[in-house]
N, C-alpha and C positions, 0 to 999 in steps of 0.2 A: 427951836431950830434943830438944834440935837435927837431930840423926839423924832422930826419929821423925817431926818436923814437916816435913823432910825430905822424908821416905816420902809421908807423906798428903798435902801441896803434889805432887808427880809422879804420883801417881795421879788426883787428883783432876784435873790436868792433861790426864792421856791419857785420862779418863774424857768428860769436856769434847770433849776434841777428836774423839773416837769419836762423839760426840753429836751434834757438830756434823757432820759428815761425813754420817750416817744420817739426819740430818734434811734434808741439802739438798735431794736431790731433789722431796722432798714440799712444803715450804715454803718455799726462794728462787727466786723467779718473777719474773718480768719483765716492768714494765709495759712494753706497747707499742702504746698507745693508748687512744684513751675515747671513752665514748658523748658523742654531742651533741646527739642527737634521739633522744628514748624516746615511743614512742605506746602506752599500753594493757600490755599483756604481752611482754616482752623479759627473757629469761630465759638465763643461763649455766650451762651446763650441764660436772660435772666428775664424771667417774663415776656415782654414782646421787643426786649432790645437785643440786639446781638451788637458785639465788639470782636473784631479781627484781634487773634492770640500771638505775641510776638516770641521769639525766643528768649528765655526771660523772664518773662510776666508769671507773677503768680498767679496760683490757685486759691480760689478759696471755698467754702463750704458751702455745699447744696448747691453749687452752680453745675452748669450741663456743658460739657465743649463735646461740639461736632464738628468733623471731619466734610468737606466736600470730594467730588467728582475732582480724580485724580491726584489727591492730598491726601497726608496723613503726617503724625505727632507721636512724639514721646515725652512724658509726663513724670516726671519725678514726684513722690511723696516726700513729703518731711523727715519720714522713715526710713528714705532712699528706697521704698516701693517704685519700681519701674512699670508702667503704661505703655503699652503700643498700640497706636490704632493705624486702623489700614484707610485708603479709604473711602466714604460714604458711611462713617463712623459714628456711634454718639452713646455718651456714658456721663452719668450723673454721679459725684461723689454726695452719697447720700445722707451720711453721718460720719464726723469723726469726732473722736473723744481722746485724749492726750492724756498717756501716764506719762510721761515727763514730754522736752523738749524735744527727743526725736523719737521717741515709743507712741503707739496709738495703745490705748486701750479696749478699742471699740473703733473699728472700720468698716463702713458699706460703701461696697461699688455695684453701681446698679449697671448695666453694658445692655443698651436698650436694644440696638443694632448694630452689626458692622464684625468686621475680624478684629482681635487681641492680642497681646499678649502682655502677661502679669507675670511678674518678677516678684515675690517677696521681698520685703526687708529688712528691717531691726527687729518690728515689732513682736510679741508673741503669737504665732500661726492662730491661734483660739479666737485672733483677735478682729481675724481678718472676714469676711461676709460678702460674697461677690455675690449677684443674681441676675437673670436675665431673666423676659418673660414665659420661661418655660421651666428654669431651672435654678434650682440654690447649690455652691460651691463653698465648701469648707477646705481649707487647703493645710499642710504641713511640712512648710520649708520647699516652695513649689517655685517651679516655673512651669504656666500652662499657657496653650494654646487655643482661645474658644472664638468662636465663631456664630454669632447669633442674625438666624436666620427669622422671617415669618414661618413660623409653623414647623421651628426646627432650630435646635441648640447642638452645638459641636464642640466637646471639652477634652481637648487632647494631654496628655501627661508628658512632658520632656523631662523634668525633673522633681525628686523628692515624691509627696503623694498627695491622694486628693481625695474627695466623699462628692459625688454629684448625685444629688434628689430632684425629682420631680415637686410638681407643687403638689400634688398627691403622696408625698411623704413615699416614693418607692427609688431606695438608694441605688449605687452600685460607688465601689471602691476604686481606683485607679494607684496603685503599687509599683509597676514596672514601665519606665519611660516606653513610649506607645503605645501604652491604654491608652481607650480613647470612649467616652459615652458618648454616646448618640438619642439624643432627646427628640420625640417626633409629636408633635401633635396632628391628629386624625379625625375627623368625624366628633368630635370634642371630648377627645379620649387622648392623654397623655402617656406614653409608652419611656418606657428605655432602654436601650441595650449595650453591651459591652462587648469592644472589637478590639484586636492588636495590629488590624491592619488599618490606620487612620484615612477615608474619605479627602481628608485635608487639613493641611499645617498651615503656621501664620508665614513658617518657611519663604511660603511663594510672596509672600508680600513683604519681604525685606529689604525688597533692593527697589523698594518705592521711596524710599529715600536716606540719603547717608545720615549713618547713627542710629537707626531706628530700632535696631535690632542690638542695641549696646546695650548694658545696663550702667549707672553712674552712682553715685551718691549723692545727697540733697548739699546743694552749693551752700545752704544759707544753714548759719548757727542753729535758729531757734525760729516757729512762726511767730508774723508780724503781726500783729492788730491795725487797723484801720480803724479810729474810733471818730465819733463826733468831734467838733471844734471843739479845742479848749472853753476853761472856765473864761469869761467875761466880764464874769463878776467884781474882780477885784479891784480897778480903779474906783467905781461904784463905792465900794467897802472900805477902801483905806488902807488895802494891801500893796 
């Protein structure tokens, strides 16, 4: 009898841990920030489902939030990295990587479409990775303004400094608040160039809703995990 109970405790074991394995990828996620400003329609987007973003609600990893007609958000990181979208917005946190509790190691924001605005914060600037379909941002203790358009990126400087490359690997530096690169795609030729008189700032879209244009610090201690159901095993076992 012992024997059998045995058996069915070790299976039921390796059944469990099989379960939990094949579930992680799907369901343990990592919060890595929250909204703090919701206007109107702000939506997270994860395959073919979307979920309405409250104020509140965490972030988690590799997920896409966009912005609708006449809405816009602001996004706090872990690292008290500030987000602003304006909107008709959408940016995918693309990777993050944690040296401690509120430091990223390793950050990608991908800003597909829409106006911005990035706020550094704890983390190491080296650490940080923004890109749009036209262009890659390196930043150093920044607050920038970008704007990504079809067939046209706009990277303005308000504060600290910035490196904006083409995908073509052709830089330009941004040093004094009001550099601004101008990234154009042509004829399937990617260009750049560097102006002091800025086109446009995230400016105009600040008074699309209150707070938007704050910066804050991350509410919560430390990110949350979301993991699979507990073990279930143990009445089974004898625990």
């Amino acid at each position: 009898m012992k024997s059998r109970q045995y058996s069915v405790c070790v299976f039921v074991l390796v059944f469990g841990v099989i379960a939990v394995l094949a579930a992680s990828p799907l369901s343990a996620q990592t919060r890595v920030g929250e909204a703090a400003v919701v206007k109107n329609e702000v939506l997270r987007v994860a395959g073919s489902a979307t979920n309405r973003v409250n104020v509140g609600d965490g972030l988690l990893r590799d997920e896409i939030v966009r912005t609708g007609l006449d809405s816009a958000a602001r996004l706090v990181m872990s690292d008290s990295t500030n987000l602003s979208l304006g909107p008709n917005a959408s940016l995918k946190l693309d990777r993050t990587v944690f040296d401690d509790e509120t430091h990223y190691r390793d950050v990608a924001i991908r800003l597909t479409s829409g106006a911005f605005r990035f706020v550094t914060g704890h983390s190491e600037k080296a650490a940080y990775k923004i890109t749009t379909p036209l262009a890659t941002i390196g930043v150093r203790g920044t607050t920038l303004d970008i704007l990504s358009q079809r067939g046209q990126t706009i990277v303005n400087l308000r504060e600290g400094q910035a490196s904006v490359c083409t995908v073509s690997f052709e830089c330009t530096q941004l040093t004094t608040p009001g550099d601004t690169a101008i990234v154009t795609l042509t004829g399937g030729k990617t260009t750049i160039k560097k102006t002091d008189s800025p086109p446009w700032t995230f400016a105009k879209t600040c008074g699309a809703a209150a707070g938007l244009c704050s910066a804050t610090r991350y509410a919560s201690a430390s990110p949350t995990v979301t993991s699979p159901a507990g073990d279930s095993t143990g009445m089974l076992c004898g625990r």
